[in-house]
Wavefront OBJ file of the C-alpha trace (Angstrom):
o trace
v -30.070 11.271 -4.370
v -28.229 8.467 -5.724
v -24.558 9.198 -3.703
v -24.572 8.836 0.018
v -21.209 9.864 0.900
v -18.545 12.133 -0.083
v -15.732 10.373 -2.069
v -12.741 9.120 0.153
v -10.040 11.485 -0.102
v -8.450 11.506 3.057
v -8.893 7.560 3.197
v -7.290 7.443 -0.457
v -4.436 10.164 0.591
v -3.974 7.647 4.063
v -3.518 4.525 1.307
v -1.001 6.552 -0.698
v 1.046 7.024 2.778
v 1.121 3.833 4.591
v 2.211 2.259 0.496
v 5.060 4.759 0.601
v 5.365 3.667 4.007
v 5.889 0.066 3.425
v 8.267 -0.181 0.464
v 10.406 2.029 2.095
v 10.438 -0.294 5.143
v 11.201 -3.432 3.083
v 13.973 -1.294 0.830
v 15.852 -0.641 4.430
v 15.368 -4.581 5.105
v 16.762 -5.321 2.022
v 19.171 -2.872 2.142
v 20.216 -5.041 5.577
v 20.088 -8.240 3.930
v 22.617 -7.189 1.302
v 24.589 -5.641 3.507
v 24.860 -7.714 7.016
v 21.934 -10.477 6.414
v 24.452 -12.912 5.384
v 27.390 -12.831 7.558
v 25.060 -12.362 10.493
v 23.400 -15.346 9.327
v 26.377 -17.009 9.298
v 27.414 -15.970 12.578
v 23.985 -17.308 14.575
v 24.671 -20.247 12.784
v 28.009 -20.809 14.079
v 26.917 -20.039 17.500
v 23.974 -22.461 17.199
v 21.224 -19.554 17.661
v 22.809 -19.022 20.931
v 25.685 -16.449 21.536
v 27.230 -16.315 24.834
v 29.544 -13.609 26.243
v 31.555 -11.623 23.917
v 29.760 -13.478 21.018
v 26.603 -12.474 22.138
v 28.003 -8.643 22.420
v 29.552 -8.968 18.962
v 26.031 -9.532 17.356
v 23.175 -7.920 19.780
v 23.331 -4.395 17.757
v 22.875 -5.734 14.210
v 20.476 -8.484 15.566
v 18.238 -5.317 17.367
v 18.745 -3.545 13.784
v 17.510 -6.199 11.946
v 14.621 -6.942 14.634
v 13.377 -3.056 14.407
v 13.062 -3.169 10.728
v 11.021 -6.262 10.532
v 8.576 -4.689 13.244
v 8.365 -1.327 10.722
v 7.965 -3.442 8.158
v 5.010 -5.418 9.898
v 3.447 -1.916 11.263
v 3.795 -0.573 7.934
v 1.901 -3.863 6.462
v -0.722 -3.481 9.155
v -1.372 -0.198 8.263
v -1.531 -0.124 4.358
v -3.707 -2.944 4.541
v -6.168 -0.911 7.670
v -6.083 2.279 4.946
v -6.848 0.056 1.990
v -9.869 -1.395 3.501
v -11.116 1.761 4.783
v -10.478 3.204 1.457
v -12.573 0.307 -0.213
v -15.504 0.254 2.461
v -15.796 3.941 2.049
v -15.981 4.098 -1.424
v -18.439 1.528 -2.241
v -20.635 3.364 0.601
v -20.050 6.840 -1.903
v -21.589 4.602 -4.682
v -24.308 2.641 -2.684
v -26.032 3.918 0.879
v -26.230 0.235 1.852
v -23.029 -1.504 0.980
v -21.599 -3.009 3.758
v -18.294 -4.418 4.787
v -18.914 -7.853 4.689
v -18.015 -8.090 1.180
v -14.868 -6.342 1.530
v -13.887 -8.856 4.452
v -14.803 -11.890 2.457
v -12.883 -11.124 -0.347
v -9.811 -10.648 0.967
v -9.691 -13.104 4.362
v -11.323 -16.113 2.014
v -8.510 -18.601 1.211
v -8.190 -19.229 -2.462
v -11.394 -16.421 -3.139
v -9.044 -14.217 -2.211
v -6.986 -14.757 -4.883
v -9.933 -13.374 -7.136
v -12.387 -11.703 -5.537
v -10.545 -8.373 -4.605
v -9.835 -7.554 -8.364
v -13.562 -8.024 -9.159
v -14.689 -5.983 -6.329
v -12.613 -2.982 -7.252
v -13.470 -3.172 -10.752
v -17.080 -3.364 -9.513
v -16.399 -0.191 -7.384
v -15.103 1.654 -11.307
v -18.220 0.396 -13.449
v -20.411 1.672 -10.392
v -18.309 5.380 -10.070
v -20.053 5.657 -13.823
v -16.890 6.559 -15.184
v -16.573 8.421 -18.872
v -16.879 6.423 -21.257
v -13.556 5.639 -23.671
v -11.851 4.497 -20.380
v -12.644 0.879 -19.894
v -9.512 -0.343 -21.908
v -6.970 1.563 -20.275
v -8.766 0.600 -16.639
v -8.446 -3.091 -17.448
v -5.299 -2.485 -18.257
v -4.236 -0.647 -15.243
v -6.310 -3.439 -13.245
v -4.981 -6.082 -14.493
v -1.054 -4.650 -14.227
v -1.796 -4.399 -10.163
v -3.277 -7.233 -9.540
v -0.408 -9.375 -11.619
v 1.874 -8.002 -9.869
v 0.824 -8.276 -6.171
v 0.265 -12.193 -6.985
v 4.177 -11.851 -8.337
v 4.809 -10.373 -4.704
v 2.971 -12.753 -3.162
v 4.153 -15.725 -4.808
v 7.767 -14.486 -4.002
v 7.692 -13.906 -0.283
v 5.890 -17.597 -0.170
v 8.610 -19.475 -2.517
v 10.991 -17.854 -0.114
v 9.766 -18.747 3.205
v 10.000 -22.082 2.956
v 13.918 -22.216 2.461
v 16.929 -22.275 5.097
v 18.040 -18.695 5.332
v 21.934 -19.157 6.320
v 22.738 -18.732 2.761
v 20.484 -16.104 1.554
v 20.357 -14.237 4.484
v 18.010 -13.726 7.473
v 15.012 -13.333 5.851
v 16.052 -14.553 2.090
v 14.142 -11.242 1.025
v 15.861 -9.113 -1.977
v 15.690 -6.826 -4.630
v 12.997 -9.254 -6.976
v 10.584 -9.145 -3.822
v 11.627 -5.006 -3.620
v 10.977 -4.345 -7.024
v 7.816 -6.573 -7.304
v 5.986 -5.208 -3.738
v 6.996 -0.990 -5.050
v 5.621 -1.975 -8.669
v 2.656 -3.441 -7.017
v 2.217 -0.456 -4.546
v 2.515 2.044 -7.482
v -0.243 0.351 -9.239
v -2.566 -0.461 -6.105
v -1.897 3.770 -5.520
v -2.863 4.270 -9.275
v -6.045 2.395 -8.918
v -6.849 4.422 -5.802
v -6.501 7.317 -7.709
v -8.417 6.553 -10.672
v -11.564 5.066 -8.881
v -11.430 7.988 -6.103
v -11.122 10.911 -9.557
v -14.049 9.370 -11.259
v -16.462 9.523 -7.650
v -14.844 13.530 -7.243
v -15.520 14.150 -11.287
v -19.443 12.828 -10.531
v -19.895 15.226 -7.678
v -18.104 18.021 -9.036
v -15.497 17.636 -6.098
v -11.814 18.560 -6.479
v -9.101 16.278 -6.052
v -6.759 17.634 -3.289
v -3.177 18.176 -4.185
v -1.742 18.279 -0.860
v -1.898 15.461 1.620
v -4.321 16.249 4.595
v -3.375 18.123 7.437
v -0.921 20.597 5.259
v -2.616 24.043 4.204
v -3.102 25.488 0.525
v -1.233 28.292 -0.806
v -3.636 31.216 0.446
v -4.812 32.872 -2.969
v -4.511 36.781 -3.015
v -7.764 38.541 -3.045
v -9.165 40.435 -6.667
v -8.169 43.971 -6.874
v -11.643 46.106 -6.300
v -12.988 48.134 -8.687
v -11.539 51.384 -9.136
v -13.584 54.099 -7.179
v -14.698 51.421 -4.130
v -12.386 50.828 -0.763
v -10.662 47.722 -1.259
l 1 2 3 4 5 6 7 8 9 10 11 12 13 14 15 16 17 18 19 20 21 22 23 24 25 26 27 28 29 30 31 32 33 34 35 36 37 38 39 40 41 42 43 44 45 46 47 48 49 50 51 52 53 54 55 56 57 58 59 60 61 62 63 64 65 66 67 68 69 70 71 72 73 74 75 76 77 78 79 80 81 82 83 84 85 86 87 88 89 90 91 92 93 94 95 96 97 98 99 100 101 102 103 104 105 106 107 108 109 110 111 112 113 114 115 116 117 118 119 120 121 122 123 124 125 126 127 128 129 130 131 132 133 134 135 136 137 138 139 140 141 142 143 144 145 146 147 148 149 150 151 152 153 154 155 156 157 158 159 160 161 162 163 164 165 166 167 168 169 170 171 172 173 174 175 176 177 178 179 180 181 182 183 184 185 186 187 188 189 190 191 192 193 194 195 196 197 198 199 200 201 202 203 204 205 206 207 208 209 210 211 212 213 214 215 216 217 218 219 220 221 222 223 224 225 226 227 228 229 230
């Protein structure tokens, strides 16, 4: 038999989550930033990083604000990244008995490869799936979307790092870097999708329509025949 494994559903269902997950944590930094994030900045500034007394009182809740969100926002990171790799180990083992994570790791850890590599390996992970065929064009398409727009992420967050925050606020993070990370979410969700529908369509398996864990709708039973005891 050619498939080893089931397809991925609950590891594809866990990717759609922790995504969700982490925009929404970067929309409530962001949300900060616009809000507080510059006269806060201002503030530490003024008090040369170091508040004393009823300075340091006047800015330890929004500095503990700010300092939860940016550990949600790293857990959330952590975690779409964990579910994305288990996604992508455990669907290349549905297509192939022996694939390994090695590949995976290398793809993504590799400086400069890894600005590549991943796209290649997921589009190897489609051709392999033996989708229908009339859907190569749209894939590509749909490939090609993602991975241009988590390089626009990316490239955002690093252009920003680099620059004194007093002026843009805390972090210098804002609605381009929001917009850019939830586009490339929605497409890195929509490529999970498509890849994880073609292995279910092979094997005859249903996508599930409610996120593991929750129940389905129980179905009433068929009337019996007349003449027999229900």
């Amino acid at each position: 038999m050619r498939y080893a494994q089931a397809p991925p559903t609950r590891a594809a269902s866990a990717v759609y989550v922790t995504l969700a997950a982490q925009v929404l944590c970067l929309g409530a930094l962001v949300t900060f930033e616009l809000v507080r994030g510059r006269s806060l900045a201002a503030q530490l500034a003024a008090f040369d990083g170091r508040p004393r007394g009823a300075e340091a009182e006047a800015v330890v809740g929004p500095v503990t604000l700010f300092a939860v969100l940016i550990l949600l926002l790293g857990v959330a990171t952590i975690a779409s990244a964990a579910a994305y790799t288990t996604w992508l180990v455990h669907a290349r083992q549905a297509d192939h008995r022996s694939a390994t994570a090695g590949p995976v790791a290398a793809a993504w850890l590799i400086p400069g490869v890894n600005l590549v590599a991943p796209v290649l390996l997921v589009d190897e992970l489609w051709r392999g799936a033996l989708p229908p065929a009339g859907r190569r064009r749209r894939w590509l398409v749909l490939l090609a979307a993602w991975w241009t727009s988590w390089l626009t992420t990316l490239a955002l967050v690093l252009v920003r790092l680099p620059r004194e925050t007093s002026a843009d606020g805390l972090t210098g993070v804002g609605v381009p870097e929001l917009v850019a990370l939830a586009a490339a979410a929605l497409l890195c969700a929509a490529t999970v999708r498509q890849i994880t529908a073609v292995q279910c369509s092979a094997r005859g398996v249903a996508m599930p329509t409610v996120l593991p864990g929750t129940r389905r709708p129980a179905t009433p039973p068929e009337s019996a025949p007349l003449g027999q005891a229900s």
